[in-house]
N, C-alpha and C positions, 0 to 999 in steps of 0.2 A: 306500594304507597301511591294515594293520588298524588297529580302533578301538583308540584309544591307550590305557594301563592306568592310570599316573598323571601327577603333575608336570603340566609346561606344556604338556601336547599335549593339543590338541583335534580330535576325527576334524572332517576336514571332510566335505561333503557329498561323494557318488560324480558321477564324470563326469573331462574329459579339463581340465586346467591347462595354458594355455599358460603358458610360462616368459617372462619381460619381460626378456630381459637388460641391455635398461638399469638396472634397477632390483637386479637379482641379480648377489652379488660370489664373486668366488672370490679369497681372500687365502693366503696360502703362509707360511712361514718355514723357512729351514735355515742351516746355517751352510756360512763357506767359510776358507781359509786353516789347515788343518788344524782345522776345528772350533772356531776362536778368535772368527772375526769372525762375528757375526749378519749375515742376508739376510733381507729384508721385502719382497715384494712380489705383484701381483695377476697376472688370466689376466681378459679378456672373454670372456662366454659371449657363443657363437655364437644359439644359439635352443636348445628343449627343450620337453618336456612331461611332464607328469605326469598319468597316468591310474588315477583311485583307482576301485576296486571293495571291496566287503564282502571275497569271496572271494578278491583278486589286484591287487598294485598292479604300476607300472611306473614306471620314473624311466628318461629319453634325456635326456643334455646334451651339447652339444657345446660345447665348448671351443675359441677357436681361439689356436691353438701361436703364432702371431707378435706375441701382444700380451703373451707373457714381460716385465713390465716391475719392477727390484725399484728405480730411479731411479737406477742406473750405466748409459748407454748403450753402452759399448763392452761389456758386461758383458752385458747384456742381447742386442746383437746376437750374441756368442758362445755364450749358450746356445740362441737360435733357429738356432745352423746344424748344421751337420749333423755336429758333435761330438756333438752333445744332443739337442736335439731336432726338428733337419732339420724345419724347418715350411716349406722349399720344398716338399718330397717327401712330408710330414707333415702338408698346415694345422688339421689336428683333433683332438684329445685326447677321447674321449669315451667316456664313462660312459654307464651301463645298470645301472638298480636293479632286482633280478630279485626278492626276497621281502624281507619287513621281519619281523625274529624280534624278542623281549624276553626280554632277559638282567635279570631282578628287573624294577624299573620302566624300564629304560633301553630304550628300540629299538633296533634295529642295521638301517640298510639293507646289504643283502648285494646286491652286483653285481659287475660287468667293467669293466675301464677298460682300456679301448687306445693306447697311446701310441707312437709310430712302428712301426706295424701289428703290437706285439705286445700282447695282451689278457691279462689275470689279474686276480685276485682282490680287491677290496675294499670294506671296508668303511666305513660312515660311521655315527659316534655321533647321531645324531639327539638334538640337544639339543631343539629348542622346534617344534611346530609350533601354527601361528596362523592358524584357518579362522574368514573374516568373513565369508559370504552369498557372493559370487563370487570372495572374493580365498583367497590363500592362501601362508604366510612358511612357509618351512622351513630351519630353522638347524641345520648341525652341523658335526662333524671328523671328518677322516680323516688319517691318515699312511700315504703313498702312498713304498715303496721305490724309489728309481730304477732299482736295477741289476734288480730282476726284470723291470724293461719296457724293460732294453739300455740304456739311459743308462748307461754305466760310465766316459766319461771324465773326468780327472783323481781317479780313487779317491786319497783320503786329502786333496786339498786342497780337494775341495769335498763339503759335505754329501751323505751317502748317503740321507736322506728328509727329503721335504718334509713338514712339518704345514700340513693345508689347512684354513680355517675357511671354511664358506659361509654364504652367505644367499641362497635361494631366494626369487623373488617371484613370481608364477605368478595367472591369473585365468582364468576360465571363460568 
């Protein structure tokens, strides 16, 4: 990531972050029942890394599709199948942060997100990053539309985008 401009971001040192995903969360929320009832729940990351340079950064996460959990199981098996998001045929969601811009003090990671093998556009608000000697926390959101990555069943009863809130933990 380029060197941060204000706020809570601090450049961390250059070199490659592995991603801890025990420690790194990806949290969700959308609604379902025509947009009445809220939906809360997470995604384990698979593994990742982050490779900061002065010049060029990169961000790989992968995501795996069958740990959809928002704590309805019947609910949860039916978005891992293959109405949604077939994580038989599927088992990975993954993202790739291709440049990091600043819109005033805010950064923006710009990448691809693939989700049952279709890729497009997004973005994530890089709220905080936190470089300690080898570690390194990276917090932000994104709202990711379903239907542009083919997710389209049940339109109107269940949310058309998910807001995702992450927390990156990553060490050298």
């Amino acid at each position: 990531m380029d060197t941060p401009k204000t706020g809570s971001l601090s450049a961390p040192e250059p070199g490659t972050y592995v991603i801890d995903a025990r420690a790194s969360a990806v949290r969700f929320r959308t609604h379902s029942v025509l947009g009445l009832v809220p939906v809360r729940g997470t995604f384990a990351v698979a593994r990742g890394a982050v490779a900061d340079a002065a010049e060029e950064s990169t961000v790989d996460v992968a995501i795996r599709a069958d740990t959809f959990d928002s704590g309805l199981a019947r609910r949860d098996e039916h978005v891992r199948s293959a109405d949604y998001l077939d994580a038989a045929a599927h088992p990975e969601i993954v993202f790739r942060g291709l440049r990091v811009r600043y819109a005033g003090p805010q950064a923006v990671l710009e990448g691809e997100l693939t989700v049952r093998g279709v890729t497009g556009p997004v973005q994530v608000s890089v709220d905080e990053v936190t470089a300690d000697g080898r570690r390194l926390v990276v917090r932000g959101t994104a709202t990711v539309d379903r239907y542009a990555f083919g997710v389209t069943k049940a339109r109107g009863m269940t949310g058309r985008r998910l807001h995702v809130d992450l927390a990156v933990h990553a060490a050298r």
